[in-house]
C-alpha positions in Angstrom: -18.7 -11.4 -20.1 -19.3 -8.9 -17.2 -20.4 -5.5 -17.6 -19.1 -2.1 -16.3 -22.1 -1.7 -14.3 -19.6 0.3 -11.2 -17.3 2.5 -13.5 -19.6 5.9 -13.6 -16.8 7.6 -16.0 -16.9 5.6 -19.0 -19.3 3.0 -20.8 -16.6 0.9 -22.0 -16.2 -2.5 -21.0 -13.5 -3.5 -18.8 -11.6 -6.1 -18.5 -12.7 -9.3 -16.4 -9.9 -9.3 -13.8 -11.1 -5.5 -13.0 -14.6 -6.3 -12.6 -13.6 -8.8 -10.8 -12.2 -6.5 -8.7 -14.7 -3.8 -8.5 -16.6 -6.3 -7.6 -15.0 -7.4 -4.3 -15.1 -3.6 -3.5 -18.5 -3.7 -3.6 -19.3 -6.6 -1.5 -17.1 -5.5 1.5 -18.4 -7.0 4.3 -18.0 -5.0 7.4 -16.1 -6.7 9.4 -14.7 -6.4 13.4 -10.9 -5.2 13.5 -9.8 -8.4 14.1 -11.4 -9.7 11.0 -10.1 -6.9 8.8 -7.9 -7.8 6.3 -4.9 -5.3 5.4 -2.7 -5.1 3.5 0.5 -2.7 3.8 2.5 -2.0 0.9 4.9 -0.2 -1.0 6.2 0.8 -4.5 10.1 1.5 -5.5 10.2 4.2 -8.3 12.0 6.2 -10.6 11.8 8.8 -8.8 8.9 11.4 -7.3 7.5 13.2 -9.7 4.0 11.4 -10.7 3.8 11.9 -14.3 7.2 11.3 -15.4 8.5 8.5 -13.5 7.3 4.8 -13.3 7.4 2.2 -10.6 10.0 -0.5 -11.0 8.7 -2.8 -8.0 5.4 -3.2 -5.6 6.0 -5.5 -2.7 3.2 -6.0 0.2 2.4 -8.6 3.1 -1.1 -9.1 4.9 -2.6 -8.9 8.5 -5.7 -10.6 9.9 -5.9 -9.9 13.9 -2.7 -8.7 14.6 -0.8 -11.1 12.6 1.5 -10.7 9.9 1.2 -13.3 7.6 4.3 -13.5 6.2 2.8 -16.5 3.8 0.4 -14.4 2.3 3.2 -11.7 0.8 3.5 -9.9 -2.4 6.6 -8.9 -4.6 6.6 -8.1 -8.5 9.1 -6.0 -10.8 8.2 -4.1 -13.7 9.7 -3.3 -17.0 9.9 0.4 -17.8 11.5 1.9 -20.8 11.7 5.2 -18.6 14.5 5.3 -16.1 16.5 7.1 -13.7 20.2 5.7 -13.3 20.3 8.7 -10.3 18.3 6.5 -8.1 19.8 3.2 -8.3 21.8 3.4 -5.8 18.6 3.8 -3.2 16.5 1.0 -4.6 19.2 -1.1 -6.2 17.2 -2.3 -9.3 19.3 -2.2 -12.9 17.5 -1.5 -15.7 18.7 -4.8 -17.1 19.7 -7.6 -14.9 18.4 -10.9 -13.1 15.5 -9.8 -11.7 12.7 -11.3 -13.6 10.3 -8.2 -14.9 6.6 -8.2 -15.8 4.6 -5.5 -18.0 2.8 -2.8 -16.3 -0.9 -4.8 -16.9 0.3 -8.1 -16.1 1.6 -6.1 -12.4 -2.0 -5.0 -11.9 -3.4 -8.1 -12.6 -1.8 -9.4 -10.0 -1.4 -6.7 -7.4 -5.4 -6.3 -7.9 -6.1 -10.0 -7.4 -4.0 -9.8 -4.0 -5.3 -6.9 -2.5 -9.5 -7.5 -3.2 -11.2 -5.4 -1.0 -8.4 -5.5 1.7 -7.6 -1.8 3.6 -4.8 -0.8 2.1 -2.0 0.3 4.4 1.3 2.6 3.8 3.5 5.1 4.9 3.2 8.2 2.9 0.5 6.1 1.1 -0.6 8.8 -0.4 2.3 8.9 -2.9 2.0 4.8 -3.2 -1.9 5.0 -4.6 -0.9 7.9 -7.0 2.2 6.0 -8.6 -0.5 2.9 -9.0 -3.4 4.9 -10.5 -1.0 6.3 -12.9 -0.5 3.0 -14.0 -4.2 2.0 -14.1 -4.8 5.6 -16.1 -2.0 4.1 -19.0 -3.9 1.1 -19.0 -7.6 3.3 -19.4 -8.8 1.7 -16.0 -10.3 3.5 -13.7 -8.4 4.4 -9.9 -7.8 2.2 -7.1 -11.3 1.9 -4.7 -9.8 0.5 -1.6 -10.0 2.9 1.7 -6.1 3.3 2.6 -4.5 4.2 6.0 -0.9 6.2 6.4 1.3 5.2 9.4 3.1 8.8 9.4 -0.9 9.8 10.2 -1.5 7.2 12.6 1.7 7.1 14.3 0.6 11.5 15.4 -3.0 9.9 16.5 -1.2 7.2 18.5 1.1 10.2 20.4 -2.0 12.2 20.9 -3.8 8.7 22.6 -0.6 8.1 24.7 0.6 11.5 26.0 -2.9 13.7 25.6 -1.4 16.6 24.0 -2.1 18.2 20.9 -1.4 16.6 17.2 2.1 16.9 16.7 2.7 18.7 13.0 6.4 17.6 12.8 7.1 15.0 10.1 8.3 11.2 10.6 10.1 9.6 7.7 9.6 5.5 8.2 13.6 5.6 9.4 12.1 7.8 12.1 9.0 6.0 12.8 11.2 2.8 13.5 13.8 4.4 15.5 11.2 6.2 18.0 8.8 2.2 18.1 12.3 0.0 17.8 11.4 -1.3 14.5 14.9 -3.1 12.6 15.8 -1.0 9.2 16.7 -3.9 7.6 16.4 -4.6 3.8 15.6 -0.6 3.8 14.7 0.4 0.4 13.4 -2.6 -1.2 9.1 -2.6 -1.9 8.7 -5.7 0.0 11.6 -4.8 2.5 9.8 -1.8 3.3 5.8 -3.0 3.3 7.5 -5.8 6.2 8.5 -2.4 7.9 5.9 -1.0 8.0 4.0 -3.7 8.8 5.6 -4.1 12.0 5.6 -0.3 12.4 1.7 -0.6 12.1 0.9 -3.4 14.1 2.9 -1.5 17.2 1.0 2.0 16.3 -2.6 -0.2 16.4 -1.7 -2.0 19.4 -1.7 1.9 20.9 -4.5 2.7 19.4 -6.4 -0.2 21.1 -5.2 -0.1 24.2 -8.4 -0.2 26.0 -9.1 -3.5 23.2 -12.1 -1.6 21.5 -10.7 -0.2 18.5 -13.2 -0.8 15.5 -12.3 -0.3 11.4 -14.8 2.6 11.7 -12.4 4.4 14.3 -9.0 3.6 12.6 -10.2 4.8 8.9 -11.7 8.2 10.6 -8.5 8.8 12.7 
């Protein structure tokens, strides 16, 4: 048995798989850019407001130097008592159905296994990381440690690189961000639909970002 030598907040002992995890946090290694590891993702939910609804699926996919690694990918759907009929129609999960569901624990099992101490990527990943803590907090866990990057955030530094003005304030919904880099829309509206999006949608704002080919980690996370 492992101890909760990382978690500052509480002396109880948690579970393995999140030592485990903590763990690989912890033992980072700082890597070039095109060693890093991220991992862009996305959640389907009830809805937007963070303490009342509940995520019904997380999908993600990988990159290592460029790449997406469409082998290395992510999907899971979760079974939630709370639910919004309103928002079916955007994310097209039933309440009951076909779709094989997990629990909420057995979810961040596996999403925390997958990610280890990847970056984590997203757009409006702000929201993404809230939705997942508020599982963690239901489970008594402690919050997600993994630095995170938004493509709404990156895709303004990338316009700034390109055209030397100033930041530009406006905001870009992914539909935007794909029109404006000629990303496909496809599969809109589904976790792992939308974490392959985004993907794509990132690769093109880093391959901006390093057009002079000396982007480091340290650079893109203080962007």
């Amino acid at each position: 048995m492992k101890f909760n030598w990382f978690n500052k907040t509480s002396k109880k002992v948690l579970p393995e798989f999140f030592l485990e995890y903590e763990e690989s946090i912890l033992n980072t290694p700082k890597l070039p850019l095109n060693e890093t590891r991220f991992v862009v993702f996305d959640t389907e939910t009830t809805g937007f407001n963070r303490m009342r609804d509940r995520v019904l699926s997380i999908g993600a996919v990988s990159l290592t130097n460029n790449t997406l690694n469409v082998n290395d990918s992510f999907e899971v759907y979760l079974k939630q008592e709370v639910f919004n009929p309103e928002t079916v129609h955007i994310h097209g999960i039933l309440k009951e159905g076909n779709i094989t569901k997990i629990t909420e624990l057995e979810a961040l099992k596996l999403f925390l296994k997958y990610i280890g101490n990847s970056i984590l990527v997203g757009h409006h990943v702000g929201f993404d990381i809230i939705m997942i803590n508020q599982i963690l907090e239901r489970n008594q866990l402690p919050e997600i440690k993994n630095k995170t990057l938004d493509t709404e955030h990156l895709y303004r530094t990338s316009k700034h690189t390109v055209y030397q003005n100033t930041l530009q304030k406006e905001r870009y919904t992914l539909d935007k961000l794909c029109d404006e880099l000629n990303v496909s829309k496809s599969d809109r509206h589904t976790a792992s639909g939308d974490a392959l999006i985004t993907a794509i949608v990132f690769l093109k704002i880093i391959a901006r970002l390093n057009k002079n080919d000396n982007l480091t980690v340290k650079e893109l996370l203080s962007n």
